[in-house]
N, C-alpha and C positions, 0 to 999 in steps of 0.2 A: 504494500500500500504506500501509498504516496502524502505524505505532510503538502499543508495548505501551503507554503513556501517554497516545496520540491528538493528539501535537504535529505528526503529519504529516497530519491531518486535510484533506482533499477539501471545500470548503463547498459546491462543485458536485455532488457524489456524496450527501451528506444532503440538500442544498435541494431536488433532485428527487425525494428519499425522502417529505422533509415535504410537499410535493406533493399525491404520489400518496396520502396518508393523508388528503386531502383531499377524494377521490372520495365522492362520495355525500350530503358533508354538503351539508346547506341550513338553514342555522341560524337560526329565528325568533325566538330571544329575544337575541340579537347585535349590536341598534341602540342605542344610548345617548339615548333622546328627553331626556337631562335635559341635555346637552352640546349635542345639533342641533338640538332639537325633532323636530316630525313626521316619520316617515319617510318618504323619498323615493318618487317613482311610480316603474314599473320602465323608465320612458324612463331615468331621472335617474338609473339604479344606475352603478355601477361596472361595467368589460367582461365580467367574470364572475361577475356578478351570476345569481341561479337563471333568470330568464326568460330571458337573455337568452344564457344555457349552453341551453336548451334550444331554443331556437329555432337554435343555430346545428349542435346534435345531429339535429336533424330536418334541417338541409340537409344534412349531411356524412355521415350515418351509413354506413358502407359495406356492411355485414353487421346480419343480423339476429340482435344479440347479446341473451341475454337482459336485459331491464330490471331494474334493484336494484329495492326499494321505491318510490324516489319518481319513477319512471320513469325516471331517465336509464340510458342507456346504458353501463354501466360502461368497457368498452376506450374506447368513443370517447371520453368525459368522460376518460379516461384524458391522452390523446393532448391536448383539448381543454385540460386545466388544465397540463403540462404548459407546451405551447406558449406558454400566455399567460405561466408564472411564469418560464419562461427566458429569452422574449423582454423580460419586466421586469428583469432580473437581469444580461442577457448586456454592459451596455455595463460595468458594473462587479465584474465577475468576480475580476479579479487585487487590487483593494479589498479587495471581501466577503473574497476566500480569506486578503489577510493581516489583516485584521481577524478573520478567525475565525481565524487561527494563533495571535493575539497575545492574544484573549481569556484569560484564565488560567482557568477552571473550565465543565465541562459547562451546567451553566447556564444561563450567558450565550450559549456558541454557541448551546443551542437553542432558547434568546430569540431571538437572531439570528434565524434561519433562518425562525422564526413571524413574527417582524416583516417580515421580506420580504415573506414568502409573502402575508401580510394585507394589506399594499399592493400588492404583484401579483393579487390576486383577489378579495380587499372580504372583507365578514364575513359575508358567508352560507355564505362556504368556509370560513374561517377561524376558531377561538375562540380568542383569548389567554388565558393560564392564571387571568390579574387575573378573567374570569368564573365566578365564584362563587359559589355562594348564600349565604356567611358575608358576601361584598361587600353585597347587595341588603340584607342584615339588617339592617347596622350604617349603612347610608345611610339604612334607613325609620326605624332608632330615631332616627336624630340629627334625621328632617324630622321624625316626632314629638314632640321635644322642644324645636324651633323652634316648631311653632302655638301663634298666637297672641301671638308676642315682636313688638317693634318692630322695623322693619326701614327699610332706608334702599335706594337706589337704586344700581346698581352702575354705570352707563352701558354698559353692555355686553348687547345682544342681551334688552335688556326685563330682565332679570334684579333682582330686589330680595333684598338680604341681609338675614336675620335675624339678632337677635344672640344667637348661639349661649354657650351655659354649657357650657363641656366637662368641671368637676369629676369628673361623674360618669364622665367615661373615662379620668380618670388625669389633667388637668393641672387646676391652678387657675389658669383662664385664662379672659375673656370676650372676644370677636367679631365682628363683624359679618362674616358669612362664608357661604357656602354649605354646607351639610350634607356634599354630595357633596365635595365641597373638603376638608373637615374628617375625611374619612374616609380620604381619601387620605396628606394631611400627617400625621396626628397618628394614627391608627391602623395606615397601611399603611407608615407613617416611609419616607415616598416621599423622604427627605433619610440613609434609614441602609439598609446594605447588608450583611445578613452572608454570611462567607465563613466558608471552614472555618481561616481563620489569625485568625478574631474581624471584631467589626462595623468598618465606616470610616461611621465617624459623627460628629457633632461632641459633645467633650468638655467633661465638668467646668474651668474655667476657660484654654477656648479661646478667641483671638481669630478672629471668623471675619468674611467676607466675604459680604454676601448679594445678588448682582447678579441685578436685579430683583425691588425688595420689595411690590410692585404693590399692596395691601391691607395691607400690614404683615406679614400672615400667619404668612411665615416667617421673619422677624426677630423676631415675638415666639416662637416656637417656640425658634429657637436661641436668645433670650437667655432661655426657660428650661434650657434644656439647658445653657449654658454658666455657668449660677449666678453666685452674687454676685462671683467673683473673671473673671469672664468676661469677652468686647467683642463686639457687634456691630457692622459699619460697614456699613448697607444704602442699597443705591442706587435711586432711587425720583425723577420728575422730571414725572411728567407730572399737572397740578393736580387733574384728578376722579380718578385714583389717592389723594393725597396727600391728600383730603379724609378719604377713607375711612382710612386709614393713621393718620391723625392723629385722628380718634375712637377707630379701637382703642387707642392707646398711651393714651388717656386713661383707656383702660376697665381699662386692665395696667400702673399708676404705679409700681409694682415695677420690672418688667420693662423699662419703657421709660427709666427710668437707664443699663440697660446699651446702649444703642441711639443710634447716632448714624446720624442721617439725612443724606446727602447725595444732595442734589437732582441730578443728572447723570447720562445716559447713562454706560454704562463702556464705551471704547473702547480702541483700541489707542495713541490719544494723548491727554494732555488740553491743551484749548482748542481744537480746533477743532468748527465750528461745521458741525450737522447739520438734517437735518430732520424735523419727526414728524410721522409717520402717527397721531395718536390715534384709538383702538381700545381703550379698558379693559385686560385682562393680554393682549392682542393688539396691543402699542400697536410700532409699528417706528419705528425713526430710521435714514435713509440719506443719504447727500451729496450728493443730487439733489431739488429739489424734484418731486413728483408732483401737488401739487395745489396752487392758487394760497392756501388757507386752511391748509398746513402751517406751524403754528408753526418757530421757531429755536432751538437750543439746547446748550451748550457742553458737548461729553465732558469727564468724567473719566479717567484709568485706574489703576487699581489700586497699577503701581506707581510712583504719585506719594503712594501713605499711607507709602510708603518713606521720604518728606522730614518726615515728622512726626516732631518727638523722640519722643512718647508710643507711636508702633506701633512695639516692640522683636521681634514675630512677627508671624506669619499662619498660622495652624494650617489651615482648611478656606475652602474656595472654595466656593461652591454661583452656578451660572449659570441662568436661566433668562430668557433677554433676546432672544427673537423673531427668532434666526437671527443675531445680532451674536454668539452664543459663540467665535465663532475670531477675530473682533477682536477680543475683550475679553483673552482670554489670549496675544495679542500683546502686548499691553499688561500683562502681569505674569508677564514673564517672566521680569527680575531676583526677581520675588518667588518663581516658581517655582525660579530656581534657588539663593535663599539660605535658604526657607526647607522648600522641598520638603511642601507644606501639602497636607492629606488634600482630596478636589477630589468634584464631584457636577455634571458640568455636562451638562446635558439635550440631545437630538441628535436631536429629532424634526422639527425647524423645518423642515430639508430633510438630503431622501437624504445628500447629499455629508457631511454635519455627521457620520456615523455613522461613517465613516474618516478626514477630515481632520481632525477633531480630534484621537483621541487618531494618529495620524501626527505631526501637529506634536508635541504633547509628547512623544513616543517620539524626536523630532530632536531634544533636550533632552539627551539621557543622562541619564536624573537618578532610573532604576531601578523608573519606572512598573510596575506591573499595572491592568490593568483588567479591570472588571466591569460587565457592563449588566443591567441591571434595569429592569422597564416598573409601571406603576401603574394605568392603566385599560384597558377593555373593545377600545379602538380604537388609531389610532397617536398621541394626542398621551400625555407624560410619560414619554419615555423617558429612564434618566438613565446617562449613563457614569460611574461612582466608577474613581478611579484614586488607590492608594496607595503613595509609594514605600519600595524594600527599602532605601534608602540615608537611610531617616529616622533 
């Protein structure tokens, strides 16, 4: 049963709702070619993918129900997507349910329960709400106002950035950046979150933290945001990142006063010595080497900016560091609990990341709410904000 305010919410009882409201779709404008490229053959889909729903509706069909529009069989596609989204779902049940207890606004649970359902069955079943035709507008204006600018190389998946003038959407701010990139941060404030108690965002002369500054991007974003009496401390280490990071600040001499660059991983300790995967803003460091040509490279953590006379706060945290989010906030969590800083740390890297983070900081006491909020078409850029009642 359900409480007149939906804190005894079932996430089992709606995820099979979300589901079932999945029957029928087959969604063709749903692939992100600007993120994968081409889209995949129907060998290469996801298990519930359209061909490969209906191929397994033709073996199973039991009764001759009548076909919806795009032929499938409604009961059995019933029963078909079903199966697939429970049997994705069922080893972390008692998770999902308290992580959808502990979400604090409708919203977010039924973010949740979309973002499941998307990675239990791909996007021909699924649309997240970020698809939009206001999304598509403001990505063509920004690639038309890219043609023809100088652009530099990203290392990443062929990809070449333009450099973007964003004046015209409200920052005076230039970039070597990606359009789509630019629409997200700066227009979809994929870093601010409103709730109905006001936004958790980063403020008028906050000192913030920005783990993983991978292009600059969003260290020059907060340190407009955080104005002249502001700090940034962004953490940025791998050298074809830092190339590009280091043109933008030149291109935003303003901006880049408030920004302190430190080159290191942020981990749960600093000094010890890791390894990198380089990969552009997909770039990972783990304590194992994988390959004989992985660079070395010394963490930092967070709360070692605690030995500096000069950091007296730490207002916001923003994480985005390739599945190292719950090392990192091991590593500041004296900061977490002296200074109780407004947090944005992203939980798309892997499943688990979606409950054991905020778990951990909810083992804190330190009077958390969270809210999740997603920013593109598929599963990458999911971001957890969590702000506490005891600030």
């Amino acid at each position: 049963m359900y409480s007149a305010d939906g804190s005894n919410r079932r996430f089992i009882t709606d995820y099979a709702a979300t589901l079932v409201d999945c029957v029928g779709n087959a969604h063709q404008d749903n692939y992100d070619v600007r993120r994968f490229g081409p889209e995949p053959s129907p060998s290469e889909l996801p298990t519930a993918s359209l061909t490969k729903r209906r191929s397994w509706l033709r073996r199973h069909r039991a009764e001759p129900n009548r076909p919806d529009t795009t032929g499938l069989v409604s009961k059995d596609e019933v029963k078909y997507l079903l199966n697939i989204g429970l049997e994705f779902a069922a080893p972390h049940l008692d998770q999902l349910q308290w992580l959808d207890q502990r979400l604090a606004d409708d919203e977010s649970r039924d973010l949740l329960r979309q973002l499941i359902a998307f990675r239990a069955l791909g996007y021909h079943c699924v649309k997240l709400p970020t698809n939009r035709p206001e999304l598509w507008a403001d990505i063509q204006r920004l690639e038309r106002m890219a043609e023809g600018s100088e652009t530099i190389p990203a290392n990443f998946l062929g990809w070449e950035l333009p450099k973007l003038d964003l004046q015209s959407i409200g920052f005076p701010i230039q970039l070597f950046f990606l359009p789509y990139g630019a629409v997200i941060l700066f227009l979809l404030q994929q870093y601010c979150c409103q709730t109905s108690a006001g936004p958790i965002e980063v403020r008028d002369g906050d000192v913030v933290v920005d783990a993983g500054g991978c292009w600059g991007d969003t260290a020059i974003y907060f340190s407009f945001k955080v104005g002249s009496r502001g700090k940034v401390f962004s953490f940025e280490f791998l050298p074809e990142n830092l190339a590009i990071y280091r043109r933008n600040l030149e291109l935003n001499p303003e901006l880049a006063q408030r920004i302190e660059l430190l080159p290191h991983p942020v981990w749960s300790s600093g000094g010890k010595e890791l390894f990198v995967a380089g990969n552009g803003p997909g770039t990972t460091v783990t304590p194992t080497r994988k390959s004989a040509d992985d660079a070395v490279v010394s963490t930092m953590s967070i709360d070692q900016l605690l030995d500096r006379p000069d950091v007296t706060r730490i207002d916001f945290i923003k994480m985005d560091i390739e599945g190292a989010e719950l090392a990192a906030l091991h590593g500041a969590e004296q900061t977490l609990k002296r200074f109780r800083p407004r947090l944005a740390i992203t939980v798309y890297h892997q499943l688990p990341d979606f409950w054991e983070i905020p778990q951990y900081i909810d083992s804190l006491g330190l009077g958390y709410r969270f809210y999740l909020r997603h920013f593109t078409i598929h599963s990458e850029e999911t971001v957890l904000f969590a702000e506490s009642n005891q600030s």
